[in-house]
C-alpha positions as a LaTeX table, in Angstrom:
\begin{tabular}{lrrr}
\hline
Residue & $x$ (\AA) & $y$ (\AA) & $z$ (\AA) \\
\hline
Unk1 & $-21.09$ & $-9.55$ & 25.01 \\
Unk2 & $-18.11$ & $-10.00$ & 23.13 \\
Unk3 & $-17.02$ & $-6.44$ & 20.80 \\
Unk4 & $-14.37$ & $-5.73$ & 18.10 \\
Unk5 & $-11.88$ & $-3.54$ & 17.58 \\
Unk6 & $-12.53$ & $-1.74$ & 14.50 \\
Unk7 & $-9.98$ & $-3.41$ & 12.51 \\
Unk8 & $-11.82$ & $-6.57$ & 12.21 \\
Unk9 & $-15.21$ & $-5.10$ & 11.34 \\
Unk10 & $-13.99$ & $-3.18$ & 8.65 \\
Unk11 & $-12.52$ & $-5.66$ & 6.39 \\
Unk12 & $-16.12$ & $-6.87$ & 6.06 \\
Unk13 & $-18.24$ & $-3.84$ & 5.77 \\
Unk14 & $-15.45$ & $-1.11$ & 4.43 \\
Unk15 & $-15.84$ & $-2.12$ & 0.94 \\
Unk16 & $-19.51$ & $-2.24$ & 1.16 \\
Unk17 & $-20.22$ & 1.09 & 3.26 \\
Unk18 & $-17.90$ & 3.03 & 0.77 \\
Unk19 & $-19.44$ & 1.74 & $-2.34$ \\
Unk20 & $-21.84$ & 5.37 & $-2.28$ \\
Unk21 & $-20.37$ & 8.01 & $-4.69$ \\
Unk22 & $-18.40$ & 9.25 & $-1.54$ \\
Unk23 & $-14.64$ & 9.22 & $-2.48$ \\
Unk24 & $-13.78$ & 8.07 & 1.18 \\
Unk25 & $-10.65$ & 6.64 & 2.65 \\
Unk26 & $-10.07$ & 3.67 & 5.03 \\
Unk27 & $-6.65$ & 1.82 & 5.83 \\
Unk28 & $-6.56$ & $-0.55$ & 8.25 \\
Unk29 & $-3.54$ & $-2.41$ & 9.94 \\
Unk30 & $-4.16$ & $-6.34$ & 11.21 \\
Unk31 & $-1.63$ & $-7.66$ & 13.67 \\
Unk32 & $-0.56$ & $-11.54$ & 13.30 \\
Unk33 & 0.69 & $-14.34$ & 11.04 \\
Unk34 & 1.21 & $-14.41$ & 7.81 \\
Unk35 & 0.98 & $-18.42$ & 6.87 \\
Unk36 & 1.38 & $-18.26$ & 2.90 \\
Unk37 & 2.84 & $-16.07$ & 0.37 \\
Unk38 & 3.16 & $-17.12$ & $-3.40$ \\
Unk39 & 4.51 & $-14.49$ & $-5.59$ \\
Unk40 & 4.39 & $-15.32$ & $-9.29$ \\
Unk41 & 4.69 & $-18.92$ & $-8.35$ \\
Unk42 & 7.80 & $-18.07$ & $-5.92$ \\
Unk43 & 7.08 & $-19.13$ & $-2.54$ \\
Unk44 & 7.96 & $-16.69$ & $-0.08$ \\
Unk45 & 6.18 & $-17.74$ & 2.80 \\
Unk46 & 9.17 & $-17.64$ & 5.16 \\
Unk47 & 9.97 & $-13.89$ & 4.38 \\
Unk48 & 6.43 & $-12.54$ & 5.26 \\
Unk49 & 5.65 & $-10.46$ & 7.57 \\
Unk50 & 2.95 & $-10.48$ & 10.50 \\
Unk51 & 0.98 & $-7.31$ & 9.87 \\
Unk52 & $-1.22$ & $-7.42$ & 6.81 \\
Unk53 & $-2.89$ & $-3.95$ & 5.47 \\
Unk54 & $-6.62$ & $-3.53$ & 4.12 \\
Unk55 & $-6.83$ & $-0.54$ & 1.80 \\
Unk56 & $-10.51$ & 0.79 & 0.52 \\
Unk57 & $-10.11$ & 3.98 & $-1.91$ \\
Unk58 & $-12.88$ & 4.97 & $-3.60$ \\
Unk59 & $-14.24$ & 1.58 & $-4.82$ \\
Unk60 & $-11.41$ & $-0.84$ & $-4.55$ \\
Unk61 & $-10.48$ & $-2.61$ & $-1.98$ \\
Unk62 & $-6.44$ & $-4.15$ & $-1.61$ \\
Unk63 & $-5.34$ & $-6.78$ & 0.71 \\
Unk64 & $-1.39$ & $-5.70$ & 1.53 \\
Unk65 & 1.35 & $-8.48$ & 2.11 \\
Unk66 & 4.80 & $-7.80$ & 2.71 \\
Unk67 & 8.36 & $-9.27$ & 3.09 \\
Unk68 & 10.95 & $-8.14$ & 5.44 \\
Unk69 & 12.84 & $-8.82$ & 2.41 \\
Unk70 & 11.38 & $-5.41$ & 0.49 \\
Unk71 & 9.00 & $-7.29$ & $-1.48$ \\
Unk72 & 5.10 & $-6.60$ & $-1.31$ \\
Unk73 & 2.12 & $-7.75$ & $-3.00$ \\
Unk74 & $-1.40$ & $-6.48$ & $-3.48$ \\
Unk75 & $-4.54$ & $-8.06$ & $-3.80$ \\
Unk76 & $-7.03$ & $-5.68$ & $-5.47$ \\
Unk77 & $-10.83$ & $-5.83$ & $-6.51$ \\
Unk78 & $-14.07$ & $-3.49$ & $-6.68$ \\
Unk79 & $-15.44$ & $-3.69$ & $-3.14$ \\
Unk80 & $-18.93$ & $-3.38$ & $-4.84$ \\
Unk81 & $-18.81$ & $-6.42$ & $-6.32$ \\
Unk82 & $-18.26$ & $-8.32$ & $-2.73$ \\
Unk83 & $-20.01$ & $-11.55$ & $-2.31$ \\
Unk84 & $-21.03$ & $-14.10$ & 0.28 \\
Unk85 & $-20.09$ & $-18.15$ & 0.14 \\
Unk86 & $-21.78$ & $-20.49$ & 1.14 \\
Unk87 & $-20.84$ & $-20.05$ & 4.54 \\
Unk88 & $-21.79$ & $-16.61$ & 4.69 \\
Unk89 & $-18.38$ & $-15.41$ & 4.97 \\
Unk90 & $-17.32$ & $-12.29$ & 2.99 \\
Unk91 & $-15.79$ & $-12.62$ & $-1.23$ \\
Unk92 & $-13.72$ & $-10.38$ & $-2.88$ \\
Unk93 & $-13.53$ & $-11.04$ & $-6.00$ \\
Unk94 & $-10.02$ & $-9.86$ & $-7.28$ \\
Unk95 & $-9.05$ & $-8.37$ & $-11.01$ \\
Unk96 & $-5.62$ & $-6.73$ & $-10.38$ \\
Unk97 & $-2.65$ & $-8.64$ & $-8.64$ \\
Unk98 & 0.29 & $-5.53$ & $-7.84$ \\
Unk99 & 3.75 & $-7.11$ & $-6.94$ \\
Unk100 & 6.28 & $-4.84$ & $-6.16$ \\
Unk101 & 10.12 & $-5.03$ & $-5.20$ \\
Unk102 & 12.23 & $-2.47$ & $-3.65$ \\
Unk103 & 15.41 & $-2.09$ & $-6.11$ \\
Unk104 & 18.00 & 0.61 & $-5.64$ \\
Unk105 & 16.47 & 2.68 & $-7.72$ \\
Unk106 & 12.89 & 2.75 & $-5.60$ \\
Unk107 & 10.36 & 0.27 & $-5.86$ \\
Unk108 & 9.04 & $-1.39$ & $-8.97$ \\
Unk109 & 5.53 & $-2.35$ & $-9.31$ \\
Unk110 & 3.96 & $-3.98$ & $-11.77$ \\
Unk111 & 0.15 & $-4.39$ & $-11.66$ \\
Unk112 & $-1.48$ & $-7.44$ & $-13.69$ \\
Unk113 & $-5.04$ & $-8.15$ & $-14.72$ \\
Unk114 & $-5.43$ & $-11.05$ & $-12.48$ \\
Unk115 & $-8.99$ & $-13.78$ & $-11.56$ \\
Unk116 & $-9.38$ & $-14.59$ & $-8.13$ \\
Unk117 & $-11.19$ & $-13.92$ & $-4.68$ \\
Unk118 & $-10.05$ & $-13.13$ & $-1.52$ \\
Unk119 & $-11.93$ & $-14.54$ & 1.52 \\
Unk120 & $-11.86$ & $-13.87$ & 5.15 \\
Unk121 & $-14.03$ & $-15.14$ & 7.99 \\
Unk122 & $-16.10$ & $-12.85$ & 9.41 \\
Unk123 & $-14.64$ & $-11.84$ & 13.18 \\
Unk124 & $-15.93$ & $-14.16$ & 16.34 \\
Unk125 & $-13.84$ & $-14.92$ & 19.32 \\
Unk126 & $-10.61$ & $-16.59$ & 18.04 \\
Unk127 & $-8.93$ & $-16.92$ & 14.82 \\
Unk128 & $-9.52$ & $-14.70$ & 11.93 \\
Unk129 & $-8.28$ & $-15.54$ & 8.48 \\
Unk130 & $-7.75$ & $-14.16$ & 5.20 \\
Unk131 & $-6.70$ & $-16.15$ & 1.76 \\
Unk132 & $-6.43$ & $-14.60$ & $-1.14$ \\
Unk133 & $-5.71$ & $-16.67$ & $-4.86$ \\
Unk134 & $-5.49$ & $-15.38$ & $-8.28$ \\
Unk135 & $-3.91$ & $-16.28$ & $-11.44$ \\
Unk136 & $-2.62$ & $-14.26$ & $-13.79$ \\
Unk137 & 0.12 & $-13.75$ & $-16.67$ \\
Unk138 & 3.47 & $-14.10$ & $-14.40$ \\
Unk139 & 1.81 & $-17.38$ & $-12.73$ \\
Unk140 & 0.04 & $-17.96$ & $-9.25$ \\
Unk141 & $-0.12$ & $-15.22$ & $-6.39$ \\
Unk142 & $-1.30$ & $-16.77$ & $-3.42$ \\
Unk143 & $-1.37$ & $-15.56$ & 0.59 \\
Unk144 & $-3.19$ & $-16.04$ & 4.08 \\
Unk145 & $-3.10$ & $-14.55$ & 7.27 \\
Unk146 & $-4.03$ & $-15.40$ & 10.31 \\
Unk147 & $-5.20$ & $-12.89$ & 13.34 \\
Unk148 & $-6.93$ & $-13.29$ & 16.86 \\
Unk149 & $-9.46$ & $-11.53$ & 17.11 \\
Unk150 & $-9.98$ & $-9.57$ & 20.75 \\
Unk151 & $-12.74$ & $-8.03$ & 22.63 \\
Unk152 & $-12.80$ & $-4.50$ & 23.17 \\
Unk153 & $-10.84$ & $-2.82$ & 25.06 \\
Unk154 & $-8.29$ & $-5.50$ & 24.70 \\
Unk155 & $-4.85$ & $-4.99$ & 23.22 \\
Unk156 & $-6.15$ & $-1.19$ & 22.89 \\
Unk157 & $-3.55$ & 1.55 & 23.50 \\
Unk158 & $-4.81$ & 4.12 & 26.41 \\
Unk159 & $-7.07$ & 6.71 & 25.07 \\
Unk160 & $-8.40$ & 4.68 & 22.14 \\
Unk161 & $-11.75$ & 4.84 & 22.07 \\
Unk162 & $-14.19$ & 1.52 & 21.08 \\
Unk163 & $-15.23$ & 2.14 & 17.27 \\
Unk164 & $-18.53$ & 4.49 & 16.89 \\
Unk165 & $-21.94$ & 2.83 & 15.94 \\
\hline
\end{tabular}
């Protein structure tokens, strides 16, 4: 039997499990390739890098992209509201798109009502991806990433325990 590190679970069932009046926490760090970035209609896909982050706080959940060029954006929607498609694979629907640039004065975000979902298979052996698309006033966002998944124990630094059931 194949198992998962607990990255990969949790970018299906963080949003849902913390959608109780619990004001938990989860951040989670995925390892891999980034294959598409579209900020504001910019493409950027060449500056991304290979580690994507998957934020739940309270009831939103973010999808993190980032340049090695200081430029970042954010995908961000109410976990609650996740769906399936037709394929049964997870839905976020997104409402809040959060580019941000690192200036010399600090970084400079600028969050924007934004429509769009952001999908991701759920984790089998192989390839896990996750696209996200929404429109909003400053144009197009877009992304995807691209992980392997692992079985447990695999790619696991010493000590680090298989994820609780």
């Amino acid at each position: 039997m194949i198992r998962f590190p607990a990255t990969l679970p949790a970018l299906g069932l963080a949003a849902l499990s913390l959608a109780s009046p619990a004001l938990a926490q989860t951040a989670v760090k995925l390892d891999g390739r980034c294959e598409k970035l579209v900020i504001a209609g910019q493409d950027l896909s060449a500056f991304c890098k290979g580690t994507l982050m998957n934020t739940v706080s309270r009831n939103r959940t973010s999808f993190d992209f980032t340049t090695g060029e200081g430029r970042s954006l954010s995908f961000s929607g109410n976990g609650a509201q996740q769906e399936r498609t037709e394929e049964t694979d997870p839905l976020q629907p997104i409402n809040l798109v959060i580019p941000s640039e690192k200036t010399k004065d600090g970084v400079v975000q600028g969050p924007l009502v934004a429509v769009g979902a952001c999908s991701f298979s759920t984790p089998e052996p192989g390839k896990t991806a996750i696209a996200c698309e929404a429109n909003a006033a400053k144009g197009v966002y877009a992304a995807t990433f691209v992980t392997d998944t692992k079985p447990a124990g695999e790619g696991r630094p010493a000590g680090d325990a298989a994820p609780a059931k």
